[in-house]
Backbone bond lengths (Angstrom), bond angles and torsions (degrees), N, CA, C in turn:
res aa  C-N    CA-C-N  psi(-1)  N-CA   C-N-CA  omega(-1)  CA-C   N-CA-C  phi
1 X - - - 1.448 - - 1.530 109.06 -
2 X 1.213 113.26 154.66 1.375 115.26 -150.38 2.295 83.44 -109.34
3 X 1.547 100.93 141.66 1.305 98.77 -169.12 1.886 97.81 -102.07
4 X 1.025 122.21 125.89 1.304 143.96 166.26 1.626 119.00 -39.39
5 X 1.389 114.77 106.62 1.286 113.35 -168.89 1.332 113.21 -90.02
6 X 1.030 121.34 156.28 1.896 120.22 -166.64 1.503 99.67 -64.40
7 X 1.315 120.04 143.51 1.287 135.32 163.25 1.747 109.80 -32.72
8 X 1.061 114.12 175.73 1.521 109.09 164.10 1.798 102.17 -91.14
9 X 1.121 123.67 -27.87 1.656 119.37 -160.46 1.452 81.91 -81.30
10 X 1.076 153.54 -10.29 1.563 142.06 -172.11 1.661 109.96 -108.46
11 X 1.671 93.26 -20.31 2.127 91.09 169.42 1.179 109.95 -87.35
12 X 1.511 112.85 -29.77 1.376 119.77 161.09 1.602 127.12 -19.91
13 X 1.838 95.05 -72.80 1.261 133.77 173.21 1.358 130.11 -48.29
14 X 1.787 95.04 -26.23 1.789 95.50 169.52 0.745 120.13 -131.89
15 X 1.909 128.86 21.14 1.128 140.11 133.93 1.048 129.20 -62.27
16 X 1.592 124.46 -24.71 1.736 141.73 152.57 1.671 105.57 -51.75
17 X 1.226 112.30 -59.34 1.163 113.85 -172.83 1.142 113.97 -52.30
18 X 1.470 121.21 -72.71 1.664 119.56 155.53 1.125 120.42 -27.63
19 X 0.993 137.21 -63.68 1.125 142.28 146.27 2.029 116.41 18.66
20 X 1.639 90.03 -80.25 1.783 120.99 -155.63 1.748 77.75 -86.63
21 X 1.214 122.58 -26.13 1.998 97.39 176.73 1.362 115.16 -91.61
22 X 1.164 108.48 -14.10 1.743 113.05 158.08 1.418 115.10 -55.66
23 X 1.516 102.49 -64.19 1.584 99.06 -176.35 1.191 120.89 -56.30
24 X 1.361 113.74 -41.15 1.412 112.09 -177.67 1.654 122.52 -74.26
25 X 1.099 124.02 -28.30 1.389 131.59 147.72 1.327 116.66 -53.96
26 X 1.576 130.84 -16.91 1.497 112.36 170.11 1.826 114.73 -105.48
27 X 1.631 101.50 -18.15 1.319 114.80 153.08 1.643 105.51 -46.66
28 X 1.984 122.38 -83.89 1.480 91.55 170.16 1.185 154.29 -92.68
29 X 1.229 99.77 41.88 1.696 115.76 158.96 1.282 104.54 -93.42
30 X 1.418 148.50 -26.00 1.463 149.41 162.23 1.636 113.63 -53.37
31 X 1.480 96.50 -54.87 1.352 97.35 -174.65 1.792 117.08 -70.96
32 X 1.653 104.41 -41.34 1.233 103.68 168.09 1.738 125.25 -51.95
33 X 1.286 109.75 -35.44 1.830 118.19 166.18 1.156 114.63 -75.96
34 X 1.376 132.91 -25.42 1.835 133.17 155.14 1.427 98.01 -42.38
35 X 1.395 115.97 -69.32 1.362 104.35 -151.32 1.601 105.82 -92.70
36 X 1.382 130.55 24.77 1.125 139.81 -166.33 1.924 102.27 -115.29
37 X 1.258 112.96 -41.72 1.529 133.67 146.98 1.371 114.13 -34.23
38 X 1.695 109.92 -59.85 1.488 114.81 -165.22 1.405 116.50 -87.13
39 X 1.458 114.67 -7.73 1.075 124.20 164.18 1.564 112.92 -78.23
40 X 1.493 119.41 -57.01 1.203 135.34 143.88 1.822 111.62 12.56
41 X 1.397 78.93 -77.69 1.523 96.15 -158.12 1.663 105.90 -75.00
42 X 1.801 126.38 -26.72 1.153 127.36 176.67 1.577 118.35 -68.15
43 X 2.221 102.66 -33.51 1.370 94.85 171.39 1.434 128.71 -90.69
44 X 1.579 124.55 7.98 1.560 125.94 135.74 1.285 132.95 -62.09
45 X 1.412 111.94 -37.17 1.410 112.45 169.65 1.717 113.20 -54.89
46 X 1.827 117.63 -58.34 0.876 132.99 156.49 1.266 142.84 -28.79
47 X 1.437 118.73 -13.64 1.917 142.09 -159.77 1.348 70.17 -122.37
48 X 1.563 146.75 -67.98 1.100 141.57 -142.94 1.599 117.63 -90.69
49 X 1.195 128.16 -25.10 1.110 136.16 161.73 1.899 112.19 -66.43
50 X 1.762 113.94 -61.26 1.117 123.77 -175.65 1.837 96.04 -52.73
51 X 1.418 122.00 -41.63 1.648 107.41 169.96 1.155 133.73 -64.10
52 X 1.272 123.00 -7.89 1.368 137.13 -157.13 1.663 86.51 -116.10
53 X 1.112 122.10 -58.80 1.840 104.58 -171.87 2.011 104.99 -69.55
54 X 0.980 97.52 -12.93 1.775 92.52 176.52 1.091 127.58 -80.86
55 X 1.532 107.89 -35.23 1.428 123.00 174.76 1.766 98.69 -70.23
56 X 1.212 130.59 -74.07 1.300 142.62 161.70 1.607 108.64 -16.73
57 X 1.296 119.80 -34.15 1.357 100.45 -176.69 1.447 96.00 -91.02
58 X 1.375 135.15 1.77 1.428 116.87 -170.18 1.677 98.00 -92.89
59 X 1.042 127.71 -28.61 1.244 143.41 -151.26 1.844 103.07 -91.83
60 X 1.245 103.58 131.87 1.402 98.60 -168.58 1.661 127.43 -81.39
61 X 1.476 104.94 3.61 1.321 127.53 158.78 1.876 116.89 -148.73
62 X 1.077 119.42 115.19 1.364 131.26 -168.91 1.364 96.89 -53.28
63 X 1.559 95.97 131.00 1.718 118.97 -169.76 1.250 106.39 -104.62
64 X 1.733 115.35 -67.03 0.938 121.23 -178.53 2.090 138.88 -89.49
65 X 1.624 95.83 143.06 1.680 84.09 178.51 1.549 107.03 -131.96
66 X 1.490 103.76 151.44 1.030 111.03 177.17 1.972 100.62 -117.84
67 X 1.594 87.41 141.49 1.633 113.21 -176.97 1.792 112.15 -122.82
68 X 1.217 108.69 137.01 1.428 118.95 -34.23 1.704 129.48 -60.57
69 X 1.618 92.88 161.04 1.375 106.62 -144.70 2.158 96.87 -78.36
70 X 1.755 103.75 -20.96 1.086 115.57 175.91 1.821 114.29 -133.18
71 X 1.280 103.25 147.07 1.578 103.91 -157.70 1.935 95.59 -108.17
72 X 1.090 125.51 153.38 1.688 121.39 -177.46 1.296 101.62 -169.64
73 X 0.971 129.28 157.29 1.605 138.00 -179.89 1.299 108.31 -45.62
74 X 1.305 129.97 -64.90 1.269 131.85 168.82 1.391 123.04 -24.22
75 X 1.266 100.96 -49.41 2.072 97.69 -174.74 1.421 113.13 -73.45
76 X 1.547 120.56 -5.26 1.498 124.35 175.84 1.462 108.46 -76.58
77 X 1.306 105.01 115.29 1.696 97.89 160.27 1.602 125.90 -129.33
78 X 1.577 97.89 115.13 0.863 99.73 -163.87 1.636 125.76 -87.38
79 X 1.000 117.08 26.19 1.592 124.87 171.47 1.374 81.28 -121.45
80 X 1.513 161.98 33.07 1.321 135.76 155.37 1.375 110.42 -155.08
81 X 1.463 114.02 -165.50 1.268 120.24 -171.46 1.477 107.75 -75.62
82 X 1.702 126.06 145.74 1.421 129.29 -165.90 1.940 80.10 -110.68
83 X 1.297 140.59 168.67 1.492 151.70 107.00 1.372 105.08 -116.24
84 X 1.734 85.28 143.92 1.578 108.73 152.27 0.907 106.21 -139.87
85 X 2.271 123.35 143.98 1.349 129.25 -157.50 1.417 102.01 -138.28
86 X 1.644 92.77 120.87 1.709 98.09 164.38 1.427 112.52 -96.60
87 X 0.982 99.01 120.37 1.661 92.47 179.28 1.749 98.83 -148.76
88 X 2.033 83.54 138.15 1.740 112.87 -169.78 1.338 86.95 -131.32
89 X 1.947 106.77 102.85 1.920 133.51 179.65 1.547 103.24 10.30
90 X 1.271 90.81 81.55 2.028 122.44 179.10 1.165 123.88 64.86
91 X 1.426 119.70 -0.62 1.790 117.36 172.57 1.815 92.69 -91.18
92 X 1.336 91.07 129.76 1.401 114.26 -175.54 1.664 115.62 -128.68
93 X 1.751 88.87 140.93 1.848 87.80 -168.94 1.892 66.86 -130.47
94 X 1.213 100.37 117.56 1.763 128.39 162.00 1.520 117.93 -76.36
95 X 0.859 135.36 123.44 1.463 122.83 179.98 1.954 102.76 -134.80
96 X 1.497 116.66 100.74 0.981 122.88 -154.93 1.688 90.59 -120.92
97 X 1.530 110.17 158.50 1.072 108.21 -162.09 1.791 108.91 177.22
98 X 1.109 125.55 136.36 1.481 137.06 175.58 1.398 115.47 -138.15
99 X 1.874 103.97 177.56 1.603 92.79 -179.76 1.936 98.56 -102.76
100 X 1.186 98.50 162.23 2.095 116.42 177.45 1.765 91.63 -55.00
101 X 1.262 77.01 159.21 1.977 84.00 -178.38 1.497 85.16 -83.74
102 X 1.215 137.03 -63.63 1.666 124.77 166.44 0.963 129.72 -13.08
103 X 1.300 131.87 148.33 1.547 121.79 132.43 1.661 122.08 -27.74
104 X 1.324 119.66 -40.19 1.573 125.36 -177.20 1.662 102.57 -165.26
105 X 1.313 118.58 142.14 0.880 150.32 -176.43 1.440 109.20 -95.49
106 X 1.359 120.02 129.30 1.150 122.40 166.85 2.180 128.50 -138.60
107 X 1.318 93.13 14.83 1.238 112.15 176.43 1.083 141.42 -47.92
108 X 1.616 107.25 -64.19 1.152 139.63 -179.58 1.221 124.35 -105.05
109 X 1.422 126.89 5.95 1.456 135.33 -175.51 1.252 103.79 -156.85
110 X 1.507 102.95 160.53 1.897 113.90 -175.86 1.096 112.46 -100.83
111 X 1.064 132.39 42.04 1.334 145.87 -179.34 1.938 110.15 -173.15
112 X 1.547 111.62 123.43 1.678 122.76 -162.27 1.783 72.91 -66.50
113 X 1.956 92.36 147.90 1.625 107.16 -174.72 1.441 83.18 -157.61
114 X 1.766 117.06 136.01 1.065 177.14 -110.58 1.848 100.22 -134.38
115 X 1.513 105.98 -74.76 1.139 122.93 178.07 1.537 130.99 -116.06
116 X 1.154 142.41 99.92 1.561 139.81 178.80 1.351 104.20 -109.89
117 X 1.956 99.32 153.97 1.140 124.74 -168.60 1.699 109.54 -160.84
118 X 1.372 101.33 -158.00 1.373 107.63 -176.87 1.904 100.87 -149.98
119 X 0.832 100.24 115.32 1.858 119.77 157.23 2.111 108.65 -81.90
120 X 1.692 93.24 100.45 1.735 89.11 175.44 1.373 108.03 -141.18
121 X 1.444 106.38 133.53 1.569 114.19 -162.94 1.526 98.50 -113.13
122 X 1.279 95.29 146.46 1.883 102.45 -167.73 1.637 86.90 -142.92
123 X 1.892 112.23 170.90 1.320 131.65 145.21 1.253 91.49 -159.50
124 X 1.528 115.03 -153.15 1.829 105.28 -142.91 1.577 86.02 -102.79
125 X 1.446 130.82 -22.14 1.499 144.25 142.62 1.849 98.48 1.25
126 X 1.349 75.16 -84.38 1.821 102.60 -146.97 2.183 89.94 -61.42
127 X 1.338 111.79 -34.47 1.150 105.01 -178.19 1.236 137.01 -99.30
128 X 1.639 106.33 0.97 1.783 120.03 136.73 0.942 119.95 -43.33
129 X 1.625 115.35 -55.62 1.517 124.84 -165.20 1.644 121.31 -82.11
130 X 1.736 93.33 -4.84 1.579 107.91 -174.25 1.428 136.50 78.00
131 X 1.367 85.38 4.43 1.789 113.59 -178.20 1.988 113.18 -90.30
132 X 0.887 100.35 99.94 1.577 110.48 166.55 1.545 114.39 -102.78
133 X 1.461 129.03 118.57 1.692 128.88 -150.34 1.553 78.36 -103.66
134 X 1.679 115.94 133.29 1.510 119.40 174.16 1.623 86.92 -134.99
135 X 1.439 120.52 160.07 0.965 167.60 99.03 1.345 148.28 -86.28
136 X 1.567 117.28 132.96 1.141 113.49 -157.66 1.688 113.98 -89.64
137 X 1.549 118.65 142.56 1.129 115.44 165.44 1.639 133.90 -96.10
138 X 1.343 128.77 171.33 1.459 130.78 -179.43 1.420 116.75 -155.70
139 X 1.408 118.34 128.68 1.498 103.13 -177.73 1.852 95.45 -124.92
140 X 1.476 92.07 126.74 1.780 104.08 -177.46 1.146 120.03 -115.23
141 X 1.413 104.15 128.61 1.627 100.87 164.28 1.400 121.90 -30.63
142 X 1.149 123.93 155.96 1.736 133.94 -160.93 1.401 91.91 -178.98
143 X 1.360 132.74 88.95 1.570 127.75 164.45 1.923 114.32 71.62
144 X 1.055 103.76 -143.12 1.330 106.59 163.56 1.497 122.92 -60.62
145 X 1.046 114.21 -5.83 1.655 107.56 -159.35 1.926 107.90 -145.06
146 X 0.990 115.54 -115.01 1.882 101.91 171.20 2.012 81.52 177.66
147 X 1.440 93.30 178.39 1.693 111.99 175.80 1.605 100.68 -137.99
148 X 1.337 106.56 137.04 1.639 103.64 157.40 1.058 120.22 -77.00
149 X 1.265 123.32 172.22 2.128 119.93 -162.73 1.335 79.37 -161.42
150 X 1.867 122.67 150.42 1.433 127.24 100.53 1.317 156.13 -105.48
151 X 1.215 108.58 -168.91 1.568 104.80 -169.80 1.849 104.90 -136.21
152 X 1.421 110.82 118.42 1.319 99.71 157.22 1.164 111.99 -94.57
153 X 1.242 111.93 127.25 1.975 110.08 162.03 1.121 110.69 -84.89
154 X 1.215 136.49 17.63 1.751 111.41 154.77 1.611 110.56 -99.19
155 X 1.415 102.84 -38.60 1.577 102.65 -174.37 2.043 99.71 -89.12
156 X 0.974 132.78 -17.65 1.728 144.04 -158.63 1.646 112.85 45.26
157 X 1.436 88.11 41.29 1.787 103.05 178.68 1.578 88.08 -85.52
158 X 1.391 88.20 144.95 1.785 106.88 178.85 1.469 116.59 -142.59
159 X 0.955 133.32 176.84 1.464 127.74 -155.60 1.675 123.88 162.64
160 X 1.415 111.03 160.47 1.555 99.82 173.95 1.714 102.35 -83.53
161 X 1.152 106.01 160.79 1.882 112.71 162.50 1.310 118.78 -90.17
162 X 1.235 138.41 98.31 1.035 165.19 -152.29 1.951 133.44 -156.97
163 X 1.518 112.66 -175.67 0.848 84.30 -166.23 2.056 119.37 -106.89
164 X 1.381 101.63 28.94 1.221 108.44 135.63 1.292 153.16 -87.50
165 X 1.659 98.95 -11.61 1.348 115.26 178.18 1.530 112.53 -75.14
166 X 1.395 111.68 -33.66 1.632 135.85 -151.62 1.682 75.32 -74.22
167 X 1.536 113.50 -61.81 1.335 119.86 -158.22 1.725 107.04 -59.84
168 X 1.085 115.89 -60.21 1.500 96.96 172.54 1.097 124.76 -90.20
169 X 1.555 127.80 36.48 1.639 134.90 146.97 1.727 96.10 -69.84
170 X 1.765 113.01 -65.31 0.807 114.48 152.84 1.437 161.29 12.33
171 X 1.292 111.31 -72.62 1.463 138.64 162.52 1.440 112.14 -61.06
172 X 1.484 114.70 -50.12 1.212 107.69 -172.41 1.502 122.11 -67.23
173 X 1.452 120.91 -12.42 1.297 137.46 162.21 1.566 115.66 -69.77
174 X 1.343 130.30 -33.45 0.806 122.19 -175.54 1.432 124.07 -86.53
């Protein structure tokens, strides 16, 4: 016996359906990478602030500041460019950064990233000579939450962003 194939108004019907759980599964996968960004962006501010009061407490008069000096939902923008600036009297470590026109990015790094940027350290040295040192940044999902990473492309040294990295971005300015 020959088995009866669904009408068309009923493939219709659960191709809609499929349909509305697609969308809504990429609705929260959007929203989950909104707030995966904004987290993103609070725990760079956060790596960069917590380096800046440590170094500062060793130092017998506070040298260095980072701007902004406080991080809040508001200062994230996420259709544009983010900075945050450490700067010790004009040596500057830039830490610039936006979200992928994607949902995730997978181009430029070995690991899918959320957010890319650039870490570039200058003083009036490096900008006589016309030399500004950049490396690129990435912040990736990792479980519930993501990690920042960089990347040099000249040497393909890679790494977490943290607060050894900060320190010998750092150093080399001094």
């Amino acid at each position: 016996m020959k088995q009866k194939r669904p009408d068309r108004l009923t493939r219709l019907a659960t191709a809609i359906d499929a349909l509305c759980e697609r969308d809504q599964k990429l609705i929260d996968e959007t929203s989950r990478v909104d707030e995966l960004r904004l987290q993103g962006a609070g725990d760079l501010h956060e790596i960069c602030r917590s380096f800046v009061e440590k170094v500062n407490a060793k130092l017998s008069q506070p040298a260095l500041l980072m701007d902004p000096p406080v991080f809040t939902e508001g200062h994230f923008s996420d259709g544009g460019l983010n900075l945050f600036q450490i700067n010790l009297r004009g040596r500057l470590l830039q830490l610039e950064f936006e979200a992928t026109e994607e949902l995730y990015g997978t181009d430029d790094f070995k690991r899918p990233y959320v957010l890319r940027g650039a870490v570039r350290s200058f003083n009036q040295d490096f900008l006589d000579q016309r030399g500004v040192d950049e490396q690129m940044i990435f912040y990736c999902p990792a479980g519930g939450s993501g990690l920042w990473y960089f990347f040099d492309g000249r040497t393909y040294r890679t790494g977490r962003v943290g607060e050894d990295y900060l320190l010998s971005e750092l150093e080399r300015l001094v």
